[in-house]
Residue, then its C-alpha position, 0 to 999 in steps of 0.5 A: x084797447x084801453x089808454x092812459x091819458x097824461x096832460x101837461x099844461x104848462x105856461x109855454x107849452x102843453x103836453x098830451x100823452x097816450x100810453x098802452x097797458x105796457x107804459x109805451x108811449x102810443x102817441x103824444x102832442x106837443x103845442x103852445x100855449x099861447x097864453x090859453x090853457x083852456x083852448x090849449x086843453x080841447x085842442x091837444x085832447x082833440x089830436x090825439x082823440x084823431x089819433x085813437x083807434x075808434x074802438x079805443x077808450x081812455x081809462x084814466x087821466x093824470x094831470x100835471x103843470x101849473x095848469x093841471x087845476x084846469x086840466x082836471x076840471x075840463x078832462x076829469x082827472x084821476x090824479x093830479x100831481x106837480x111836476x116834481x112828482x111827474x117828472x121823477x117817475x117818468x124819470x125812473x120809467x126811462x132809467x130806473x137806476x137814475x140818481x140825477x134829473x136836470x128838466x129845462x122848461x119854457x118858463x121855469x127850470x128844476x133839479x130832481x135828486x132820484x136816491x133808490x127810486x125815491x125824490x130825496x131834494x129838488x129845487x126849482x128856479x122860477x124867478x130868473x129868465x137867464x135859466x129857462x127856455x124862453x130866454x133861449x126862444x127870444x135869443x134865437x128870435x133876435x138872432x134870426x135863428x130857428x130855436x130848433x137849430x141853435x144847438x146845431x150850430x153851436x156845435x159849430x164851435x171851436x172856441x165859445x165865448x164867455x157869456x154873463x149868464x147871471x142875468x139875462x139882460x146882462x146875457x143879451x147885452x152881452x151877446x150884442x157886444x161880442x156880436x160887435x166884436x167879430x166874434x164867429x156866431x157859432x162860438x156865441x151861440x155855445x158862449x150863451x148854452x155855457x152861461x146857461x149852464x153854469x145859471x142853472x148849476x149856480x142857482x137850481x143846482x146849488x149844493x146838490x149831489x149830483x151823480x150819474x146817471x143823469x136824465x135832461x128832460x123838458x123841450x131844452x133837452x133837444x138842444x144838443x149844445x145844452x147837453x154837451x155844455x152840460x157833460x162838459x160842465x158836470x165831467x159826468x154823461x147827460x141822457x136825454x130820453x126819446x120823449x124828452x119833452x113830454x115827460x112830465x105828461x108820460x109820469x102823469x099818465x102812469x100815475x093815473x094807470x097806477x090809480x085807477x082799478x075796477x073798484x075805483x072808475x075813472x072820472x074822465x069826464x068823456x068827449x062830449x062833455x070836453x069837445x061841444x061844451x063852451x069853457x070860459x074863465x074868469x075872475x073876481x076880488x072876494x071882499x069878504x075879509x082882509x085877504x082880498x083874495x083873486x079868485x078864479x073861476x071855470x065855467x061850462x056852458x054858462x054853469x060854473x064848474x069850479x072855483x080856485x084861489x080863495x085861501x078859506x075855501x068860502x067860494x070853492x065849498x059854495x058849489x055841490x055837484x048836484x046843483x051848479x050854480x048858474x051865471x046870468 
């Protein structure tokens, strides 16, 4: 049996999937980050590794999120694509007449505009907390609320309140002086999913065409009051998928089934290499012109793999495969 590995490293969260020859889901991982990527990559390869038949092998792997640089270097990808590319196949694997993908993530948020199967406009909001996850993540915290049931109770509803949602300090300030108020949590709660909203169709969604079908996809989805302020919102139905939060490693995976063949092998790089080796990054101020690029580097056992970050390529071209360079 042969599987498609798809991986998803984001700044929250990182995503490993496993899909068949069909492009069904096997199995899949969903864990933090913690601000460790590289440790975030070894760990999920490693559950889903116990999750394999022994017999069973990866035949290609797909990289994706803003840490899919890492990903390839560790795993040994086929392909690595960004998220708007990996998000709209998958997209199109769950619907493919969808014309509209919202994706929520931890750290950032985007809009995907599908038209025959093919991306026609996105946009993306990374500058703004009030529009993502992670906002969600510290309301809930604050409130004592477990993040996987605040859509529940906002369900609760009968009348939400109106929260600012430009900001999201304002929004917790907000918050606070409804709290202040007496008003029910419950209408707090589905205030602070329609502020949500509406940031994320005054700011992500701006001037966009959005039609039906709409696909939510990223961890936000899971939140049912997110999905009904939408609906609410839009006047159109929102379908989140079954793998909703993975999907950004699920376009991955199919890419990478997509891009390998018998005349072109996998670079997977196999589970010695990835499990008994000892990864470390670090980083260095390149002063070699006016740029004064921060250059990252990964290393393996004290023999560094790759260089990332310098805008003419001196550090990325200095390394050959067949004579790595040694720290001391």
């Amino acid at each position: 049996m042969q599987y498609f590995l798809g991986v998803d490293i984001g700044s929250v969260s990182s995503n490993f999937v496993l899909i068949d020859q069909q492009q069904q889901v096997v199995s899949k991982v969903y864990l933090r980050t913690n601000g460790n990527p590289v440790n975030a990559i070894r760990e999920g390869f490693q559950s889903l590794r116990r999750q394999m038949p022994e017999d069973a092998g990866i035949a290609a792997v797909g990289a994706t999120g803003s840490g899919r640089h890492l990903a390839d270097i560790i795993l040994g990808a086929d392909v690595v694509k960004n998220e708007i590319t990996t998000h709209a196949v998958a997209a199109c694997h769950y619907d493919p007449a969808c014309q509209t993908v919202i994706e929520i993530g931890g750290q950032d948020s985007k809009i995907i505009i599908l038209r025959d199967g093919i991306v026609y406009d996105f946009a993306m909001n990374t500058v703004c907390a009030a529009g993502t996850g992670s906002f969600l993540d510290q309301q809930a915290a604050r409130l004592g609320i477990a993040i996987e049931n605040l859509g529940e109770q906002s369900l609760a509803s009968s009348r939400p309140v109106r929260i600012a949602g430009r900001c999201g300090v304002f929004a917790e300030s907000d918050m606070i002086h409804k709290q202040q108020m007496g008003y029910p949590m419950s209408d707090i709660l589905m205030g602070l999913c329609e502020a949500m909203v509406r940031n994320y169709l005054n700011n992500v969604g701006k001037g966009k065409k959005i039609l039906a079908p709409v696909v939510f996809q990223g961890g936000v989805a899971a939140n049912r009051g997110i999905r009904k302020a939408f609906e609410k919102s839009l006047g159109l139905p929102v379908a989140v998928p079954e793998n909703h939060d993975v999907m950004g490693a699920i376009g991955a995976a199919i890419l990478a089934g997509e891009a390998v063949s018998a005349s072109q092998p996998t670079r997977f790089r196999g589970d010695g290499f990835i499990l008994e080796g000892d990864f470390k990054t670090r980083s260095l101020d390149c002063q070699g012109c006016p740029n004064l690029c921060e250059v990252a580097c990964i290393m393996r056992d004290r023999k560094i793999l790759s260089y990332w970050g310098d805008r003419c390529r001196k550090w990325e071209t200095s390394l050959k495969p067949a004579a790595q360079a040694v720290v001391v």
